[in-house]
N, C-alpha and C positions, 0 to 999 in steps of 0.2 A: 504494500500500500504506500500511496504516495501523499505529502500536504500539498495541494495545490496553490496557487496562487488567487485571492480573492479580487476581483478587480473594484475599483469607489469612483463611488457615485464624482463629478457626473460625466465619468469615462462614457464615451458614445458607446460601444460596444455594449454595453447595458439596456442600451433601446431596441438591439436588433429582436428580430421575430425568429422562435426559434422552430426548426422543421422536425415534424416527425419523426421517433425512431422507426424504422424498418423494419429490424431483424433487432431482438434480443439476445444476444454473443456475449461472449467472453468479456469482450471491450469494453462492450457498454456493462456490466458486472462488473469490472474491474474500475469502472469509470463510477458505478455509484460507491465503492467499496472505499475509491478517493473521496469522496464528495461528504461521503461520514466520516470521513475520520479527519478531515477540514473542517467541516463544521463543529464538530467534538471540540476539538483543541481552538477555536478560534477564541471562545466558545460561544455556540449558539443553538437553536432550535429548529432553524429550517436554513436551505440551500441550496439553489436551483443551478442549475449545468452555466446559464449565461453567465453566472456571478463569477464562474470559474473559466469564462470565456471559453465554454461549449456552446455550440447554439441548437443544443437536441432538446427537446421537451419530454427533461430526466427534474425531478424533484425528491429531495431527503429531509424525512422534518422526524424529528423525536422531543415530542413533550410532557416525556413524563419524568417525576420526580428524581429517576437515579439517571438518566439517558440511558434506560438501555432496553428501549422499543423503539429502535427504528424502524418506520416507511417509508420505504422505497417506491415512487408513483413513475412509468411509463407512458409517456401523452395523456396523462390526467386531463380531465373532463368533466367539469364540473353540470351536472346534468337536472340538478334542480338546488334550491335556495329557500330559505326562509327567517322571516326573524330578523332581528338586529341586534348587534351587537358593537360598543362601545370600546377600544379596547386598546392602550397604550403600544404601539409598536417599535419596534426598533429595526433592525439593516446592516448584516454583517457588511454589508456595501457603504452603507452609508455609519460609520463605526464615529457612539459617542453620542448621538441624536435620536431620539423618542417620543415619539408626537399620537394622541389619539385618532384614529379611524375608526370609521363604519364601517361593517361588514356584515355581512348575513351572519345570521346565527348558527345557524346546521344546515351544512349542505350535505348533498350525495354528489357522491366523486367517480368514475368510472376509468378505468387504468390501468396496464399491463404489470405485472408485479417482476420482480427480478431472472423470474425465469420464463417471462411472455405469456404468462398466462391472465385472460382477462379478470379483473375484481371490479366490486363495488364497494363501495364502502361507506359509510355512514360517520358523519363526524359535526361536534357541536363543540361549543366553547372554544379555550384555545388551540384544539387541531383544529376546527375548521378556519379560525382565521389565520392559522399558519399554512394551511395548505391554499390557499385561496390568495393570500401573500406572496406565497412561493410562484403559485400559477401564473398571477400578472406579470411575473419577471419572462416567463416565457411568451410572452403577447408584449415584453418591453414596458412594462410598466412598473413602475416603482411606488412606494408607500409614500413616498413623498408628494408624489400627484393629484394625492388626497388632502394635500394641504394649501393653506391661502399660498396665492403667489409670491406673497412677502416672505411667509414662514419659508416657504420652498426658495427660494433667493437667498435669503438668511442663510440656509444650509449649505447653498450650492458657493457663495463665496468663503464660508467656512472652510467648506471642503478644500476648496482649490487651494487656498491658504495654507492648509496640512500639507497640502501635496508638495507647494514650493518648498515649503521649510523643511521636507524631510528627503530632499532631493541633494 
């Protein structure tokens, strides 16, 4: 297993749209195998393929109290919605900044598991707005979107600022 490289916000590469896995392989197993154990040690709770400048529609979230349920989602699919939900987030991408969103409350999610097989899955509270968080990164969307254009400016010259000074 490898740690990957996390790319920050507001790297363009972050906006791309990401394509379909195909064929569920070794690769792409080996490619979520990195992607938890990046997100583990970063540390966080969810972490999509683009964060890691893949542009496959690969997602890993574990939120439960020891990290150790991970799900692995293949072209997730978020197939219904409901409810709201309030709920402070944060951004291995955007590292340091935490702002409230809305999000459905419990979604169903439909999605290839690690060995291509299809599932459903059922998810309310913080899986589903970490899995639904994660999702928008491969449609290029970030948490931040969900914020006033100030708040989101605020951020984005923050960020750039980190970037000079650690250059």
């Amino acid at each position: 297993m490898a740690l990957l490289h996390i790319l920050r916000y507001p790297d363009p590469r972050l906006r791309l749209i990401s394509t379909p896995v195909e064929v569920v392989d070794d690769e792409i197993r080996q490619l979520l195998d990195d992607m938890l154990e990046t997100m583990y040690a970063a540390p966080g709770i969810g972490l999509a393929a683009p964060q890691v400048d893949v542009t496959k529609r690969i997602i890993t979230v574990d939120v439960s109290p020891k990290g150790d349920a991970p799900v692995c989602l293949i072209n997730p699919e978020i197939i219904s919605h409901e409810g709201k939900e309030v709920m402070e987030e944060g951004c291995l991408s955007v590292p340091g900044f935490h702002e409230n969103v809305e999000r459905a409350d419990q979604i169903r999610v439909k999605a290839l598991d690690r060995d291509g097989k299809s599932i459903e899955l059922e998810a309310e509270g913080l899986l589903s707005v970490c899995i639904q968080h994660e999702t928008d990164h491969l449609d290029g969307r970030m948490f931040v979107d969900y914020l006033s254009e100030i708040k989101r400016k605020r951020i984005q010259k923050k960020m750039e600022k980190q970037r000079r000074f650690s250059m």
